[in-house]
N, C-alpha and C positions, 0 to 999 in steps of 0.2 A: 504494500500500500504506500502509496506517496502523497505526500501532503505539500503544501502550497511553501515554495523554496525561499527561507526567510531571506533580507534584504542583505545584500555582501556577501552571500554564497555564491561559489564559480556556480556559471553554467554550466550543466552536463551533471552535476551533486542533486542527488532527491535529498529532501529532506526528511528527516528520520518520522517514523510512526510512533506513538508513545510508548511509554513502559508498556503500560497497560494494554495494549492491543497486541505488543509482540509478545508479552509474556505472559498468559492468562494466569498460568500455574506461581504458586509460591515461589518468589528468589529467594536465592542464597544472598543477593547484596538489592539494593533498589536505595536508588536514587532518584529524586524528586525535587525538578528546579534548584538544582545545585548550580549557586555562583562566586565565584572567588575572585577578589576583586585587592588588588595592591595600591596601596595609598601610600603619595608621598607629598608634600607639601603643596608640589607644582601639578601632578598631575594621578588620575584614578586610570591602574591598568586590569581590565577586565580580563586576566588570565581563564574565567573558564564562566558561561553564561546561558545560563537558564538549561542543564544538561539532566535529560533525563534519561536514566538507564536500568534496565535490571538486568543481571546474570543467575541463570538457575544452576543450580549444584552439579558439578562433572562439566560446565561447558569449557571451551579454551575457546576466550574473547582476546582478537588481538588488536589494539589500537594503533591507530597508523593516523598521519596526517604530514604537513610541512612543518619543519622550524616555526616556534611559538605559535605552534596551535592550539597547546594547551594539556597536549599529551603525559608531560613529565608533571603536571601539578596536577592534574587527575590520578595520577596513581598516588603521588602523594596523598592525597585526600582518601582513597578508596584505603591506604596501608595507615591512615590516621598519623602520620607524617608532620600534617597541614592541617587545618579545618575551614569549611566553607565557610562563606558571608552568610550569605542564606541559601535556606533551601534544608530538605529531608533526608537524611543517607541511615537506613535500616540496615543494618548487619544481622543476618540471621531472624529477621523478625523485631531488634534490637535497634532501638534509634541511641545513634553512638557521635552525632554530631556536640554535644553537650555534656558528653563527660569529661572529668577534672583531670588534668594532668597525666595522675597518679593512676587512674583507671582506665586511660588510654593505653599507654606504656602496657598496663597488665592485659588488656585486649589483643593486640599487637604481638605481646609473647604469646599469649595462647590460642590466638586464632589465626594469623597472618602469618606466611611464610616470604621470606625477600630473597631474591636472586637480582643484586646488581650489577653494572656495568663492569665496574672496577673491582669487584669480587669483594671486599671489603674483610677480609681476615687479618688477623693478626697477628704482626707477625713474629713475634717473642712465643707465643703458642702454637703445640703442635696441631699435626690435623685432627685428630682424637678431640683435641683439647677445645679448637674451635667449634667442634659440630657440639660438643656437651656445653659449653657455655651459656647458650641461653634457657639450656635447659634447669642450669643450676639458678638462673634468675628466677626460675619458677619454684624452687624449692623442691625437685624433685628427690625421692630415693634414689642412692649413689647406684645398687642393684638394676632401679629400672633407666637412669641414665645412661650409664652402661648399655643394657640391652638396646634402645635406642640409639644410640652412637652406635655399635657395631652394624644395625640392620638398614641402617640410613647410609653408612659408608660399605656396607652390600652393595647395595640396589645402585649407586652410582659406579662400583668397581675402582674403589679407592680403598679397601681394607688392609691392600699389601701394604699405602702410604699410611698408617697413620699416627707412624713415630717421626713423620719425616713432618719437617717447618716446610709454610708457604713459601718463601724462598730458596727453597730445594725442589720444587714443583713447578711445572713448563703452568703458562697461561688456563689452556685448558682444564689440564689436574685443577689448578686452584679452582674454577668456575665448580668443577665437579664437588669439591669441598664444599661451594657455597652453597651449595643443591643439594648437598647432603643434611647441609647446616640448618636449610631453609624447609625441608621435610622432615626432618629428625622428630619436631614437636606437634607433628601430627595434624596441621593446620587446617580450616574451613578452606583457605585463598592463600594459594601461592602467586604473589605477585612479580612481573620479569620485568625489569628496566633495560632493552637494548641487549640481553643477555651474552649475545657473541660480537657483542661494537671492539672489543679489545682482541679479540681470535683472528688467528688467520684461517684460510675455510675451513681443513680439513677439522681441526678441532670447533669451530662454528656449526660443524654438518653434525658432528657428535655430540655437542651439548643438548644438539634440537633434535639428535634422535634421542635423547635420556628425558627430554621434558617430554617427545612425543611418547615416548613410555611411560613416564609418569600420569599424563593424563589417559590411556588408555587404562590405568591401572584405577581410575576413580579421580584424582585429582582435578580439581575447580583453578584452569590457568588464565591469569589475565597479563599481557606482554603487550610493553609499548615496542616498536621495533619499526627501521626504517625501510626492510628489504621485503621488496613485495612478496617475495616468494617463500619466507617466510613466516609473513600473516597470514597467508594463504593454506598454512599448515594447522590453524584454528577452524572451529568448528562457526566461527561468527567472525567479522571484521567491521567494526566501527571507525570511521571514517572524523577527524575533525580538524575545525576551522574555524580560526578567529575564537574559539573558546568553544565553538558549540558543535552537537552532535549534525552532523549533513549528512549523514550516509551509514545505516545500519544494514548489514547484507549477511542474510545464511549461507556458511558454503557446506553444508552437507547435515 
């Protein structure tokens, strides 16, 4: 269905249908009229305006658009990073735009998984050490941390490294760590920032077969990323501009 193409959209962009019409069933995430908006003395920058979106549980949504579209502060917003100006964002049924600090943070470790651009590890910690980390932020038993760390560093085939430091690890390795790190705690939403912007192909084509495993195995992916052909590898691609949703498209 296409709706009437707001005003500053290229030509040849439909404009998106609402939450509500594309996703009749329960989301895992909904957002409603989400605007984010940068103030500085001289001037108001509408980084993200009037977006409304839902994702249902197992999809792999990948956002695409040009430079300052809005892509990197919508995930921020979606991994509670950021928060909107206004507007609605339900996590799980859970409106989470308005919780304190402190309750964000614990949302984020318990429900959010992140896989960044720049992998973000640390690098005085081993690989072991990095994927149990935020598990110890949660207070978990040392026993089921453990178990979690070795079956997280399974599943991406990084168990033989995980006495070895981030810098004793080619690019890819680390990513595979971060993806370890970012599924470990079992999360609602694993969110991708650009996830192979730092790979050269070969390890780029293996990180996106490990996420492509990952979501066939159940996981909920949402990945900003610039390379058509690997938006193309999600089960949805959301299209934006100038802040706002122009183009929501099923591809299977």
């Amino acid at each position: 269905m296409t709706t009437t193409v707001p005003d500053g959209v290229k030509a040849g962009m439909t404009a998106p249908t609402t939450s509500a019409e594309m996703l009749p069933q329960k989301a895992l995430i909904q957002l409603e009229g989400v605007t984010k908006v940068f103030e500085t003395e001289e001037v108001e920058t509408h980084a993200l305006s009037d977006v409304h979106l839902a994702v249902r549980p197992g999809e792999w949504l990948s956002i695409v658009g040009p430079s300052g579209s809005g892509k990197t502060t919508l995930l921020a917003v979606l991994g509670l990073l950021d928060t909107a100006s206004r507007g609605t964002y339900l996590l799980d049924g859970k409106s989470v735009l308005d919780l304190s600090p402190t309750e964000r943070a614990l949302v984020r470790n318990r429900h959010i998984g992140f896989i960044f651009q720049s992998f973000n590890l640390i690098g005085d910690l081993s690989v072991y050490e990095n994927v149990e980390l935020p598990l110890t932020y949660r207070g978990l038993p040392a026993a089921e941390r453990k178990q979690r760390v070795e079956k997280a560093l399974e599943r991406v085939g990084m168990s033989h490294r995980a006495r070895h430091m981030p810098g004793q690890l080619s690019g890819g390795q680390q990513q595979r760590v971060a993806v370890a790190r970012a599924v470990a705690g079992e999360p609602l939403i694993l969110l991708a920032d650009e996830p192979t912007g730092n790979l050269d192909s070969k390890n780029g084509e293996s990180v996106m077969q490990l996420l492509s495993e990952l979501h066939q195995g159940g996981a909920t992916l949402i990945m900003v990323t610039h390379d058509p052909a690997q938006a193309r590898l999600g089960t949805r691609m959301v299209s934006l501009f100038d802040g706002r949703v122009v183009q929501d498209e099923r591809l299977r």
